[in-house]
C-alpha positions, -999 to 999 in steps of 0.1 A, spaced: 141 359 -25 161 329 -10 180 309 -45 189 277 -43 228 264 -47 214 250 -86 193 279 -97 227 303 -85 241 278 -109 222 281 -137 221 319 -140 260 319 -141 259 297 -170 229 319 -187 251 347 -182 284 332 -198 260 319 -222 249 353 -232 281 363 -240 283 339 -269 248 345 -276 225 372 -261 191 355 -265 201 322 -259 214 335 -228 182 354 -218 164 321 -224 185 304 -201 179 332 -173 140 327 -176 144 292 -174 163 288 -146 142 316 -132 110 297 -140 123 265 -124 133 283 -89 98 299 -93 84 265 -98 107 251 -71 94 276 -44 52 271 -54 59 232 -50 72 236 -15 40 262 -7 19 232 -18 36 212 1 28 235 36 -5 234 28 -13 198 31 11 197 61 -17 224 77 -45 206 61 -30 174 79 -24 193 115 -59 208 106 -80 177 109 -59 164 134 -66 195 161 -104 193 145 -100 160 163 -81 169 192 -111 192 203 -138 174 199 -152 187 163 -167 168 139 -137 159 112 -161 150 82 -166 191 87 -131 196 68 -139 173 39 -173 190 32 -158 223 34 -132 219 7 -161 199 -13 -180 237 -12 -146 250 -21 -142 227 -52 -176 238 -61 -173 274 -59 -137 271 -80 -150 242 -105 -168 275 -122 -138 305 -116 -111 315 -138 -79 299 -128 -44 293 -139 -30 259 -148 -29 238 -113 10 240 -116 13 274 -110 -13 273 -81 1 280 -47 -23 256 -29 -30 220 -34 -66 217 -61 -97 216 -39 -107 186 -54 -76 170 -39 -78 187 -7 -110 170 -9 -99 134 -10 -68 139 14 -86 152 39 -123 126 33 -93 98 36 -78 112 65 -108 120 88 -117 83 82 -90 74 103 -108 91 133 
């Protein structure tokens, strides 16, 4: 996995940091981990509005009806409202119930 310049960082101090003190250091490592971790899912999320945005756009493009993409994250949001899921910050994907709004607002503009 690709680390960034400040993660890199941050696991050199946890290690020099473990010398002095071996759990303090090991905290340090699964922070720093934890933020690149956290760092990486944000820029996932991030692609995935970027496709929802080219999404509606070539729905568009092609002659489909865009009010299709809203209603098909709104049976998304209903089938997830009732699943088990982990805390939306850890999710790779933007919540349905967002992808929801973004894309209801954005098909209004065609």
């Amino acid at each position: 996995a690709r680390r960034s310049p400040a993660t890199l960082a941050a696991l050199a101090g946890a290690l020099l940091l473990s010398i002095a003190s071996p759990e303090a250091g090991m905290a340090a490592i699964t922070a720093a981990t934890a933020g690149n971790m956290q760092s990486q899912i944000n820029y996932t999320r991030s692609n995935e509005k970027e496709a929802d945005r080219f999404g509606i756009a070539t729905l568009a493009k092609a002659g489909f009806d865009v009010q299709a993409m809203p209603r098909f994250f709104g049976r998304l949001a209903d089938e997830y409202r009732y699943a088990s899921k982990p805390p939306p910050m850890l999710l790779t994907h933007p919540l349905p119930e967002d992808r929801v709004a973004d894309s209801r607002q954005r098909a209004q503009a065609y």
